[in-house]
LOLUM-891440 format. One record per residue: x, z negated, y negated of N, C-alpha, C, O, CB in turn. Coordinates in steps of 0.05 Angstrom, whole numbers, padded with zeros to 5 digits, always signed. Each point is the difference from the previous one (the first is absolute). Glycine has a CB too. Layout:
N
XZYXZYXZYXZYXZY;...
***
This chain:
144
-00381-00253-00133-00010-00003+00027+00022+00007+00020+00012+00022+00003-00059-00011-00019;+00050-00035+00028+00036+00011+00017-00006+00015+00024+00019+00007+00013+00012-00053-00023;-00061+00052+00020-00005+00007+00019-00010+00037+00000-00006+00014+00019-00003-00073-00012;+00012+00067-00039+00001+00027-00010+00032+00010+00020+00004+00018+00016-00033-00028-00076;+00040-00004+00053+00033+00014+00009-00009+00001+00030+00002+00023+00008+00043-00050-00045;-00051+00015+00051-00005-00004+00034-00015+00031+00001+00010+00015+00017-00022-00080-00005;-00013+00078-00032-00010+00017+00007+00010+00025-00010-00010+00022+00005-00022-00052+00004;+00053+00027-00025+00010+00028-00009+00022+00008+00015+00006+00024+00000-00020-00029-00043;+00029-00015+00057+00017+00004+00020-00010+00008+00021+00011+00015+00016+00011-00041-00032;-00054+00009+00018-00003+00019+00032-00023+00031-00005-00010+00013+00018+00012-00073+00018;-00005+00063-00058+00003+00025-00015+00011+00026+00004-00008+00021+00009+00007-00052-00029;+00031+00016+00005+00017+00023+00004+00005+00004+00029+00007+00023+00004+00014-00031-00048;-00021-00007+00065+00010+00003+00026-00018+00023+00012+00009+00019+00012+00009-00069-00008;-00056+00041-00010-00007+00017+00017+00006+00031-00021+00010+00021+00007-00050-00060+00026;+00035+00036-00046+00003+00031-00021+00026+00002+00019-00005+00016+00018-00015-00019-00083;+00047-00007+00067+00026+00021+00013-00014+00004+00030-00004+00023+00007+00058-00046-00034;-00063+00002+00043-00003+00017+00025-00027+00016-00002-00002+00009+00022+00028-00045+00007;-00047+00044-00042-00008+00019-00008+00014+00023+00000-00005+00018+00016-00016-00047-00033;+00041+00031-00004+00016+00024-00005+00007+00007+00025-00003+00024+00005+00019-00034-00048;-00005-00007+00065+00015+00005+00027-00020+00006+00024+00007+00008+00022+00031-00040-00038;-00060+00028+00010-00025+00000+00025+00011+00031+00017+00008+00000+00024-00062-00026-00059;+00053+00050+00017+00003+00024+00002+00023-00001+00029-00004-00002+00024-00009+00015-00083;+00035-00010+00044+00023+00001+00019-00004-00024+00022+00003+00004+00025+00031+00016-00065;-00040-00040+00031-00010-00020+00031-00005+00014+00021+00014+00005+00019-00037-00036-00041;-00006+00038+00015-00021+00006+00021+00003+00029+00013-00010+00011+00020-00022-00041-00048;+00058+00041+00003+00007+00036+00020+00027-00010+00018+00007+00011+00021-00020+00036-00068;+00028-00070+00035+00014-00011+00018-00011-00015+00019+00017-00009+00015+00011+00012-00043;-00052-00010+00034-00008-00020+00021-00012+00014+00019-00015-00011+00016+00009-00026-00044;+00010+00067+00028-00014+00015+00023+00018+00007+00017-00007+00005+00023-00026+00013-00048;+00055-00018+00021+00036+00006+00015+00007-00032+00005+00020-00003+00014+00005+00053-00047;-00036-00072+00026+00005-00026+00022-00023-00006+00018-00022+00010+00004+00051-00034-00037;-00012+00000+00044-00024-00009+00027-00014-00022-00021+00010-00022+00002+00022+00026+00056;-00046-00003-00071-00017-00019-00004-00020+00014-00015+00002+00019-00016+00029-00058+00018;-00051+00025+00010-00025+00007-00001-00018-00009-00024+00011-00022-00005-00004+00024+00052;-00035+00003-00073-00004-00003-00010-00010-00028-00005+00001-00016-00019+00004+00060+00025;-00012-00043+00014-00005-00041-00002+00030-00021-00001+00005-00019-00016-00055+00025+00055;+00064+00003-00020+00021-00010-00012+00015+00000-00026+00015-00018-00005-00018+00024+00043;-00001+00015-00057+00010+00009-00030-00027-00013-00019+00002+00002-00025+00029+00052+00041;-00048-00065-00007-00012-00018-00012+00007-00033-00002+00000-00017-00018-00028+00055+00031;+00033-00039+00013+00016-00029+00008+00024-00003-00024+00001-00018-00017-00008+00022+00077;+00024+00016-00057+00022-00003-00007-00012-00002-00028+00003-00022-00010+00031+00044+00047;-00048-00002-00052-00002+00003-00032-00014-00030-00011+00005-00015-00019-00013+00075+00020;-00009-00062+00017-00016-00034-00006+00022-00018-00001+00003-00007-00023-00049+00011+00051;+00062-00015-00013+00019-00019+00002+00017+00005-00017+00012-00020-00007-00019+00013+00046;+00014+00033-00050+00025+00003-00027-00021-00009-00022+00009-00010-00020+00029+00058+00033;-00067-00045-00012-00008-00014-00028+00004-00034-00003+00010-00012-00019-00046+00053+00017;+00020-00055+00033+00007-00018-00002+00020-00017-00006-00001-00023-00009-00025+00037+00024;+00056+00007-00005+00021-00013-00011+00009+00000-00028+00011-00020-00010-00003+00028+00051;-00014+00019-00058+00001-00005-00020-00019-00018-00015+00010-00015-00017+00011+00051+00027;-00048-00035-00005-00017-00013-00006+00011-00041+00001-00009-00017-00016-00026+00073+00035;+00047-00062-00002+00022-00027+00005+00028-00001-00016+00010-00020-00009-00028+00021+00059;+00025+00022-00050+00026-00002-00020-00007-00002-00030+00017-00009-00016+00008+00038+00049;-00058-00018-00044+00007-00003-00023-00022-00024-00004-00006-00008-00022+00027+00058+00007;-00032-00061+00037-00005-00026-00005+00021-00031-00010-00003-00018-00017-00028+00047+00051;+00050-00021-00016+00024-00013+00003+00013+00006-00029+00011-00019-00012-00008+00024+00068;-00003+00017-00065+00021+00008-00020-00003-00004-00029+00016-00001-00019-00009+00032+00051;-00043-00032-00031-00017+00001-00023+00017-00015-00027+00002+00012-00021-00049-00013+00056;+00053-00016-00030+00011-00017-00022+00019+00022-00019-00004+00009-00023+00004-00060+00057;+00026+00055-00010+00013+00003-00007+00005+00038-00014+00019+00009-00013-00015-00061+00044;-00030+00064-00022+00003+00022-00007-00013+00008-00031+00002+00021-00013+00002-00016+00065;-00020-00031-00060-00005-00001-00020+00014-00008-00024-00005+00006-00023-00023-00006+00051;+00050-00015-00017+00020-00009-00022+00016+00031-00003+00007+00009-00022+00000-00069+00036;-00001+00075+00016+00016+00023-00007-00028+00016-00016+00007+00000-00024+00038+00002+00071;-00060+00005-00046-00018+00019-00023+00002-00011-00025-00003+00015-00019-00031-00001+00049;+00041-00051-00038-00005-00005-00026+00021+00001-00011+00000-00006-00023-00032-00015+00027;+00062+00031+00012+00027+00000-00002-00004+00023-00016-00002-00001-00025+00024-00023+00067;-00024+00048-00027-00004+00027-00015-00013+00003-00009+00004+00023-00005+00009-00008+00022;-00038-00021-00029-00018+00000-00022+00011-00011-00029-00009+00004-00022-00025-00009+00060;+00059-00011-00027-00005-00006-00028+00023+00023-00011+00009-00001-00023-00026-00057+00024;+00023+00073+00012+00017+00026-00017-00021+00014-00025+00008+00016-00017+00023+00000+00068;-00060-00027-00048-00013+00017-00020+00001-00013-00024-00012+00008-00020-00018+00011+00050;+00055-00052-00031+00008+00000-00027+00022+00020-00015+00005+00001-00025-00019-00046+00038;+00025+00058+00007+00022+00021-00016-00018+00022-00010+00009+00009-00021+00035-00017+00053;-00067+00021-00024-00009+00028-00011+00005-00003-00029+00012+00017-00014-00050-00005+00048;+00028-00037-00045-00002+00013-00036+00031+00007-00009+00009+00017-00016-00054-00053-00003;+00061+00011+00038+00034+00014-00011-00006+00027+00002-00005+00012-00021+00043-00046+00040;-00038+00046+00004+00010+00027+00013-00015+00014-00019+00012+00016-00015-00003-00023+00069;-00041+00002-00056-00016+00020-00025+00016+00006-00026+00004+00023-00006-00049-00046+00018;+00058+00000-00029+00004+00007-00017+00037+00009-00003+00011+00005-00022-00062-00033+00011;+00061+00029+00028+00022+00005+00005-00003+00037+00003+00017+00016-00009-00005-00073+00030;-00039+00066-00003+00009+00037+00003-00024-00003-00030+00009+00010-00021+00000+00022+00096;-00029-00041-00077-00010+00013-00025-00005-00016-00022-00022+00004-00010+00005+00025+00035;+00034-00048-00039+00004-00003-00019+00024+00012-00023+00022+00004+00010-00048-00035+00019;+00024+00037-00053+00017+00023-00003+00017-00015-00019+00013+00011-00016-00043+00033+00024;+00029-00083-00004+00018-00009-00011+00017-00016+00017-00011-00013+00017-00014+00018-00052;+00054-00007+00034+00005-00018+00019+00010-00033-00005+00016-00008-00016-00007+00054+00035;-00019-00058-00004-00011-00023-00003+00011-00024+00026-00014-00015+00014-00029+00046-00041;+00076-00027+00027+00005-00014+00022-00002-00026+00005+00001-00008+00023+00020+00037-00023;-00027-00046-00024+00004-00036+00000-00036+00005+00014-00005-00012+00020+00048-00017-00077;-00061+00042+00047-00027+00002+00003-00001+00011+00031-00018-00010+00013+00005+00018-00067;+00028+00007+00065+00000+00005+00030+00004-00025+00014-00013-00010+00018+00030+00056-00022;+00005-00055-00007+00019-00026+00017-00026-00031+00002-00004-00016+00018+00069+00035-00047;-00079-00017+00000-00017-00023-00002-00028+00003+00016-00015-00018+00006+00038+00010-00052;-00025+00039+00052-00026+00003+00007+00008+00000+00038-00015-00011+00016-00009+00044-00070;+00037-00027+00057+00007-00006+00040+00009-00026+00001-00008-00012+00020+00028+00059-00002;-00006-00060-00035+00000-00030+00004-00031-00017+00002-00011-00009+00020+00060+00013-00048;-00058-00002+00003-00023-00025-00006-00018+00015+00017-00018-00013+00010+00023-00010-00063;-00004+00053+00059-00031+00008+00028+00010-00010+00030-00018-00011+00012+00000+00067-00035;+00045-00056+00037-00002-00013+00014-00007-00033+00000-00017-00013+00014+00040+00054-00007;-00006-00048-00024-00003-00033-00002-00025-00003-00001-00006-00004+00023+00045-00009-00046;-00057+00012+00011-00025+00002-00011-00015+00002+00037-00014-00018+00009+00026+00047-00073;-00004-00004+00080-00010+00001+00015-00002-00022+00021-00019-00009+00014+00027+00050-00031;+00021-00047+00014+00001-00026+00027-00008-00023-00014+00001-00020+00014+00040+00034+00018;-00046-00016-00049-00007-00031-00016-00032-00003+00019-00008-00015+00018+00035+00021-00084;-00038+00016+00053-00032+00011-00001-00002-00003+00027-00014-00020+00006+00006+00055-00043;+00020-00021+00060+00006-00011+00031-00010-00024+00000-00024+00003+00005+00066+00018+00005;-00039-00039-00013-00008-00032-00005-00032-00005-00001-00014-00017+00012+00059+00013-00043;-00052+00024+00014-00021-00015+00003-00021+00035+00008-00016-00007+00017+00031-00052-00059;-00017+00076+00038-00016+00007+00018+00020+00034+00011+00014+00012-00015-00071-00044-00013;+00054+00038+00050+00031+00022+00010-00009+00025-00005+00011+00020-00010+00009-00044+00052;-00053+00018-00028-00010+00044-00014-00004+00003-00020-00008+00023-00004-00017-00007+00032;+00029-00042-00064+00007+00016-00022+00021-00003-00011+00008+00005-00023-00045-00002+00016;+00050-00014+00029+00031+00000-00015+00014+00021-00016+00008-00001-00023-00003-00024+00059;-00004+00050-00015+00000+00020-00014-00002+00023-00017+00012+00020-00007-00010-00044+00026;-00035+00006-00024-00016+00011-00025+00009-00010-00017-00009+00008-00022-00027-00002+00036;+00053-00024-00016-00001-00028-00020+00037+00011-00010+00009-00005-00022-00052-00050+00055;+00057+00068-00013+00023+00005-00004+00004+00034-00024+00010+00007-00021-00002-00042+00079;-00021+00046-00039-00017+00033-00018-00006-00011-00038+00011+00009-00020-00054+00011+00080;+00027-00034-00059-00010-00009-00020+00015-00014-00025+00002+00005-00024-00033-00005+00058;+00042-00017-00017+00031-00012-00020+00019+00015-00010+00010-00005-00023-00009-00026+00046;+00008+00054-00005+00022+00020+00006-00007+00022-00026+00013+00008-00019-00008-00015+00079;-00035+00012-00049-00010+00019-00025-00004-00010-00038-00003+00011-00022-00024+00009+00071;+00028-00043-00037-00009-00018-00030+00030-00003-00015+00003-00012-00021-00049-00023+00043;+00064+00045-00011+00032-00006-00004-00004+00035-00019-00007+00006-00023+00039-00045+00082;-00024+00053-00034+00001+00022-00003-00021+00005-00025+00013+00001-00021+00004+00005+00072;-00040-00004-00055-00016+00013-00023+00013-00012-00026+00009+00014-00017-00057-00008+00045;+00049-00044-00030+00026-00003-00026+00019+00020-00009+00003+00012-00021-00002-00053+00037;+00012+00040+00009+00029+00008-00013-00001+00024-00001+00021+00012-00001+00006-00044+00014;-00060+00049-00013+00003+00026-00004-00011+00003-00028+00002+00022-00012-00005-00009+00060;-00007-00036-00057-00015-00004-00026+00027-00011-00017+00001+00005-00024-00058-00019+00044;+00077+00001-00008+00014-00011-00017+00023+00024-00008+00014+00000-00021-00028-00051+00042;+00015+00074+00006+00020+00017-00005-00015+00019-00031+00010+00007-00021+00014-00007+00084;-00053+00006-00050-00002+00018-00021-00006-00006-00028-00003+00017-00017-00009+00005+00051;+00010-00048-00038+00001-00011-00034+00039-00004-00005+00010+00001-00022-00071-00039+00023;+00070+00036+00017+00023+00005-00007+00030+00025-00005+00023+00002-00009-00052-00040+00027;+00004+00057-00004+00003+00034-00012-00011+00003-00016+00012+00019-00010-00007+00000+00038;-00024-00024-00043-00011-00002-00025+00015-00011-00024+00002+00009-00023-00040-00011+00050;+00050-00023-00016+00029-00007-00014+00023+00017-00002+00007+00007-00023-00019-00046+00037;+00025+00046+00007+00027+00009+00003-00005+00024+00024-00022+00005+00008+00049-00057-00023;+00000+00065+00024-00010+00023+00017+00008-00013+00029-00007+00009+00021+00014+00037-00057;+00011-00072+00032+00005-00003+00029-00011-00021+00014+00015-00019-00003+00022+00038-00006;-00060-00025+00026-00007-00022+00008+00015-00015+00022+00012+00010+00019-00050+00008-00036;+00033-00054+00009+00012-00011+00015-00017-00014+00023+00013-00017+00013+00018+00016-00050;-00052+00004+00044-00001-00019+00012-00018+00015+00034-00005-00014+00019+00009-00027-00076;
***
């Protein structure tokens, strides 16, 4: 739903001027403007944002599906601090085929792309954790 991103952006906006209401309104007693006016003004910064991320919508969704798809690296990174074998061709194969995988999947639908990248990444990763440990079972030094 590309119109989720429109509302978490204007989300996060009111949550920050939330945080700022405080200091506003103890700063708005030391200017000349009056409470109806600091309404004017706060209404019209929504509408503008409320227009910018109309305008922007597209494109702010490609930047969220940009960085989403970093959740094809976790299983590298997982098994890299807690796997207790090391397994570099299996790191290298698992951040390759989870990104690729991710932008392929892009194609055809974008909010599971990066489910789809996670999933591949991890399906790498659990092999070559299966392949390292039948291969310590063989020998003491694993390769893969």
């Amino acid at each position: 739903a590309p119109w989720l991103a429109d509302i978490l952006l204007i989300a996060v906006i009111m949550s920050t001027i939330d945080t700022f209401i405080m200091p506003l309104m103890s700063g708005a007693q030391r200017s000349q403007l009056q409470v109806p006016q600091l309404r004017l003004l706060v209404a019209a910064l929504f509408v503008f944002i409320g227009l910018l991320a109309w305008l922007l919508g597209d494109m702010l969704q490609s930047v969220i599906a940009a960085f989403s798809a970093l959740v094809a690296f976790l299983p590298a990174v997982w098994a890299t601090f807690f796997v207790p074998h090391k397994m570099p061709r299996t790191i290298i194969a698992s951040l390759c085929l989870g990104v690729v995988s991710t932008f392929l999947f892009t194609m055809v639908d974008v909010n599971l792309a990066a489910f789809v990248g996670f999933v591949v990444a991890g399906l790498v990763v659990g092999i070559g954790w299966q392949a390292a440990v039948a291969q310590t079972k063989r020998s003491r030094v694993p390769q893969y």
